[in-house]
C-alpha positions as CSV (number, residue, x, y, z in Angstrom):
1,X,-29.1,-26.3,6.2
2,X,-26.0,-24.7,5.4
3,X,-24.1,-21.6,6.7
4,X,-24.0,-18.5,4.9
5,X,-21.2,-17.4,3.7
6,X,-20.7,-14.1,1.7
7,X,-18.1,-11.9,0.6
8,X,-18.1,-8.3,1.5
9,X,-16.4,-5.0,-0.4
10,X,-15.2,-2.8,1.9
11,X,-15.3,1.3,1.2
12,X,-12.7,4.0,1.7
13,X,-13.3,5.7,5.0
14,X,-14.1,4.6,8.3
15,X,-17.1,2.3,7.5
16,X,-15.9,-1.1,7.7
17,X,-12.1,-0.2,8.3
18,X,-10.7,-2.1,11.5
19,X,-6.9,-1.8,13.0
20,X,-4.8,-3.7,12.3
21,X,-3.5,-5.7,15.6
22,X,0.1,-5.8,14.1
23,X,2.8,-3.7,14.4
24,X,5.8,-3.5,12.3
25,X,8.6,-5.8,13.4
26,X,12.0,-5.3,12.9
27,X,14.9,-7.2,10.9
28,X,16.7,-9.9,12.0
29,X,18.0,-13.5,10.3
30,X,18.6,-15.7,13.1
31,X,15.4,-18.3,13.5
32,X,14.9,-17.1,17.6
33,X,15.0,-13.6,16.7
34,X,12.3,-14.2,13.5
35,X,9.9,-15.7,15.8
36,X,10.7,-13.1,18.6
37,X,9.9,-10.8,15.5
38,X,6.7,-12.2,14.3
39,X,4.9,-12.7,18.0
40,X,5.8,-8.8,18.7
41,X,4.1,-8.2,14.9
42,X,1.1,-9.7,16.4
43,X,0.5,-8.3,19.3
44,X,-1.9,-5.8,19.6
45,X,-0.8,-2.3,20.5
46,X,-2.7,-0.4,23.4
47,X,-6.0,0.7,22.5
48,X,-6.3,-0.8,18.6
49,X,-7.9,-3.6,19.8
50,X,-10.8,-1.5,21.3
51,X,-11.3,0.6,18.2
52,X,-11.6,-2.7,16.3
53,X,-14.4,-4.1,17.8
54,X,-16.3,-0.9,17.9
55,X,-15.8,-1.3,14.1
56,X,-16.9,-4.5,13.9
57,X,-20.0,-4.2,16.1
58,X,-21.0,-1.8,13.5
59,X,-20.5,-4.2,10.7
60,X,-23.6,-6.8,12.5
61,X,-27.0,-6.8,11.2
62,X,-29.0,-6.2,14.2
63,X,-32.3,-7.3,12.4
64,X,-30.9,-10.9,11.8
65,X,-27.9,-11.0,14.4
66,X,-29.1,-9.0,17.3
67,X,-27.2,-7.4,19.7
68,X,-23.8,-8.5,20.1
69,X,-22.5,-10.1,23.3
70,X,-18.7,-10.9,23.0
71,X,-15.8,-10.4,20.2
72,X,-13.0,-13.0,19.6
73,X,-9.8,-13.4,18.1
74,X,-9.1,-16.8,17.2
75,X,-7.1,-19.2,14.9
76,X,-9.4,-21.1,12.4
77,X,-7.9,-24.3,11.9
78,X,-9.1,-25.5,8.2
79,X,-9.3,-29.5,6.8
80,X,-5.7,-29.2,5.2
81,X,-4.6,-28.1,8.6
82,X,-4.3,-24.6,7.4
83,X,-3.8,-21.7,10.0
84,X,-6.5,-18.2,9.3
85,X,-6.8,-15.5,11.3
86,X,-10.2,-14.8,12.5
87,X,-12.6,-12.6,14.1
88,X,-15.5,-14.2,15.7
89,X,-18.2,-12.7,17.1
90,X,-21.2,-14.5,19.5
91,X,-24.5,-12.2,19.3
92,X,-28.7,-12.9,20.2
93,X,-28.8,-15.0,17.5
94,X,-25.4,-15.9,15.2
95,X,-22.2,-17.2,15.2
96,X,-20.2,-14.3,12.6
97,X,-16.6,-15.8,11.6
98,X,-14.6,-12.4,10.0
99,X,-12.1,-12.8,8.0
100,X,-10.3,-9.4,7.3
101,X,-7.4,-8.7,5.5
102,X,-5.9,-5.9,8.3
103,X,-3.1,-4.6,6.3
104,X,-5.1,-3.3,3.7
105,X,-8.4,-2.7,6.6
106,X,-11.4,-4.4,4.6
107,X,-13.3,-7.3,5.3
108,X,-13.0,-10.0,2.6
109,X,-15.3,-12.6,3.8
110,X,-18.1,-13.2,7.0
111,X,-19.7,-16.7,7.8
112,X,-23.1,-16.5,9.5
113,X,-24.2,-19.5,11.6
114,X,-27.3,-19.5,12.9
115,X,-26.8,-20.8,16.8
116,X,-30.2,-22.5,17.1
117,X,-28.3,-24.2,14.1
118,X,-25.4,-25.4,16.4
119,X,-26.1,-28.6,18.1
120,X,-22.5,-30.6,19.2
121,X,-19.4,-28.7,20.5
122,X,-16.1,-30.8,20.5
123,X,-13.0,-29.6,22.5
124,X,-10.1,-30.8,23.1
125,X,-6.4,-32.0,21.4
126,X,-5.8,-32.2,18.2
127,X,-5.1,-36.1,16.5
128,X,-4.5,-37.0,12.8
129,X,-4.9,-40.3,10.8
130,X,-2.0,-43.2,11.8
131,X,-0.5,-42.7,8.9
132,X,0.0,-38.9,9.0
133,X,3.3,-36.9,8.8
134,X,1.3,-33.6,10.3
135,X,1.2,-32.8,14.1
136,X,-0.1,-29.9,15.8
137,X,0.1,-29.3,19.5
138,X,-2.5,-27.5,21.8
139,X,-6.4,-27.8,22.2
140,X,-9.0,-26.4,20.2
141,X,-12.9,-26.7,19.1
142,X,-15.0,-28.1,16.9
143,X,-18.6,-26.6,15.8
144,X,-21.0,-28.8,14.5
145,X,-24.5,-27.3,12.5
146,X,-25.4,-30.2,10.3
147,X,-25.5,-33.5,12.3
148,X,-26.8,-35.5,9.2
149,X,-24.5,-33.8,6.4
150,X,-21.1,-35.6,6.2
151,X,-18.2,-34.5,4.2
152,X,-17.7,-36.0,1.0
153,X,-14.6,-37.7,0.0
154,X,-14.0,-35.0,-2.5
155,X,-14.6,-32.4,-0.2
156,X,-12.0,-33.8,2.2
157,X,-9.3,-34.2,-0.4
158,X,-9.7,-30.5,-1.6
159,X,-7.9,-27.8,-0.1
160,X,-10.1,-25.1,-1.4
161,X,-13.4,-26.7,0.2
162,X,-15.5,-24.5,2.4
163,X,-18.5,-25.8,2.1
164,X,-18.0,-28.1,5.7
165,X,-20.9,-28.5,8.4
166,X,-18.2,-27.5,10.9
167,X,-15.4,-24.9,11.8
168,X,-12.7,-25.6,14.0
169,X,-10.9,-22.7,15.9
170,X,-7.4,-22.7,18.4
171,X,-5.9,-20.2,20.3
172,X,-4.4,-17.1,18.6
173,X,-0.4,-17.0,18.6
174,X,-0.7,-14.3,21.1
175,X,-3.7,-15.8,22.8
176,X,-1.8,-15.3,26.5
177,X,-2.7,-11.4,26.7
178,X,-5.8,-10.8,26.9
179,X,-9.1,-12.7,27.7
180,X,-10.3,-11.9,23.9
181,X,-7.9,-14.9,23.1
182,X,-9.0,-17.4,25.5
183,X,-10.7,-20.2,23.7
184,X,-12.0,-22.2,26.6
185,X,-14.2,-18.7,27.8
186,X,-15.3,-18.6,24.2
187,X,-16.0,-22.5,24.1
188,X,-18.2,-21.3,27.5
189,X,-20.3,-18.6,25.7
190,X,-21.1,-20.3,22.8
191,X,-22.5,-23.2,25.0
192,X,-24.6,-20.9,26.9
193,X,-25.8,-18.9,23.8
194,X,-26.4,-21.5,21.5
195,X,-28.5,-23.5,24.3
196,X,-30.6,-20.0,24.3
197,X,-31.1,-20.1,21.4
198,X,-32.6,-23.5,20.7
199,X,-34.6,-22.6,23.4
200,X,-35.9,-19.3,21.8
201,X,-35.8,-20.2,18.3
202,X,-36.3,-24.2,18.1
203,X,-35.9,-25.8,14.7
204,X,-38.5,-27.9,13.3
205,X,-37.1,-31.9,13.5
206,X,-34.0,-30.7,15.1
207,X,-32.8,-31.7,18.7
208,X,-33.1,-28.8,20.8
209,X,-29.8,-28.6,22.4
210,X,-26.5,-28.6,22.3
211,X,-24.4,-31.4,23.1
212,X,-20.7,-30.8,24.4
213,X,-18.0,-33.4,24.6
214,X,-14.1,-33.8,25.3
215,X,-12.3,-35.5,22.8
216,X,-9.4,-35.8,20.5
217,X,-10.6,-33.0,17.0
218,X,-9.6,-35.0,14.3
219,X,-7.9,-33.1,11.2
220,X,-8.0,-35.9,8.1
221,X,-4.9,-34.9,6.7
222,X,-1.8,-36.7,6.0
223,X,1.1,-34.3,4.0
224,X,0.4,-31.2,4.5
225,X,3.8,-29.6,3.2
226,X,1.6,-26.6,2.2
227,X,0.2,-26.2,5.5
228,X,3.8,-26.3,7.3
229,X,5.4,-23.6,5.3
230,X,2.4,-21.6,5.7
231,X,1.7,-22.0,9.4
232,X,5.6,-21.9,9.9
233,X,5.7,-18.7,8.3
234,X,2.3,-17.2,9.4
235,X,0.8,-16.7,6.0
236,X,-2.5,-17.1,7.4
237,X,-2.2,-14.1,9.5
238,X,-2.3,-10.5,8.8
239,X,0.9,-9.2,9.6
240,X,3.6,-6.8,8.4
241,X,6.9,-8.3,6.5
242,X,9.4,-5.8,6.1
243,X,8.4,-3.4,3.9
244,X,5.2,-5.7,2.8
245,X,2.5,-6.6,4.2
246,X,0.1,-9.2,3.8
């Protein structure tokens, strides 16, 4: 089984717009007051973040999803070691990873995982082959559907490559405001409603149950000089630059 993952067009109007939770920084060439600039630029101003996920409530499917329980901001943290901006959202029955350009308020893509799909949960630091040049500091997690699909050696060696049986999240650069940032209360919720959901829904020849463990997340990457520029320069991120944004 594989997650789906579909693309979706986004009308004028107040259908599937959501805030942006951005503001507009200010100039500034020195390096201290560039990252001063771009942490400000992501912080969410009072109130957008609200609207938001009324938004995106109304964006679930409540004949497949459900009813949904808890709305996330989160890093998603690809193979290459690239840095996206995601919403995520836990309902009855899925696991929907957003990803929305905010500047211009569409959504661009959503991931459904079934959670009766989900069936390990890895958390903990971040490690990379011997032989890497990357590093990345803090914890995150690692969600397994697929226990018998392995990536190929193809897939791991190309950047482009979605098609993994796992997603691996991190905290949000501004992840120390609010509790809609807090990875290890999301890590919590998706235990508890995955587990429910194997019970309610269990999958033919699948282990019912999810199993949780604390260990290093491996990222299989070893020159990422891509994936430094862009994380250094928060590419992956929807944010305003000046007079651009993107």
């Amino acid at each position: 089984w594989r997650s789906v993952m579909y693309r979706s067009s986004s009308a004028s109007g107040d259908e599937h717009r959501c805030l942006c939770v951005g503001v507009r920084a200010g100039g500034g060439r020195g390096g201290a007051h560039r990252r001063t600039d771009t942490h400000a630029c992501m912080s969410p101003q009072p109130g957008t973040l609200n609207q938001a996920i009324k938004e995106v409530k109304a964006m679930v499917n409540k004949e497949v999803d459900g009813s949904v329980h808890s709305i996330w901001l989160m890093t998603e943290v690809d193979h290459w070691n690239n840095e996206k901006e995601r919403l995520v959202l836990i309902t009855d029955n899925s696991l929907l990873v957003i990803k929305y350009d905010f500047i211009m308020f569409m959504c661009e893509q959503i991931q459904r995982i079934p959670l009766n799909y989900i069936d390990r949960i890895f958390h903990g630091t971040f490690s990379f082959p011997s032989a890497s040049l990357l590093q990345r500091e803090g914890e995150g997690v690692r969600i397994f559907w697929d226990r018998l699909r392995e990536p190929s050696f193809v897939s791991n060696w190309n950047p482009f490559t979605t098609n993994f049986p796992f997603i691996t999240f991190t905290y949000h650069p501004v992840w120390n405001i609010s509790d809609t940032f807090s990875i290890h209360k999301f890590r919590e919720q998706l235990r508890e409603a995955a587990q429910k959901g194997h019970t309610m829904s269990p999958v033919p020849g699948k282990a019912n149950g999810v199993l949780v463990l604390n260990q290093p997340i491996l990222i299989e990457a070893y020159v990422g000089v891509m994936s430094f520029l862009g994380n250094q320069n928060k590419l992956g991120y929807s944010i305003a630059r000046g007079s651009l944004g993107y």
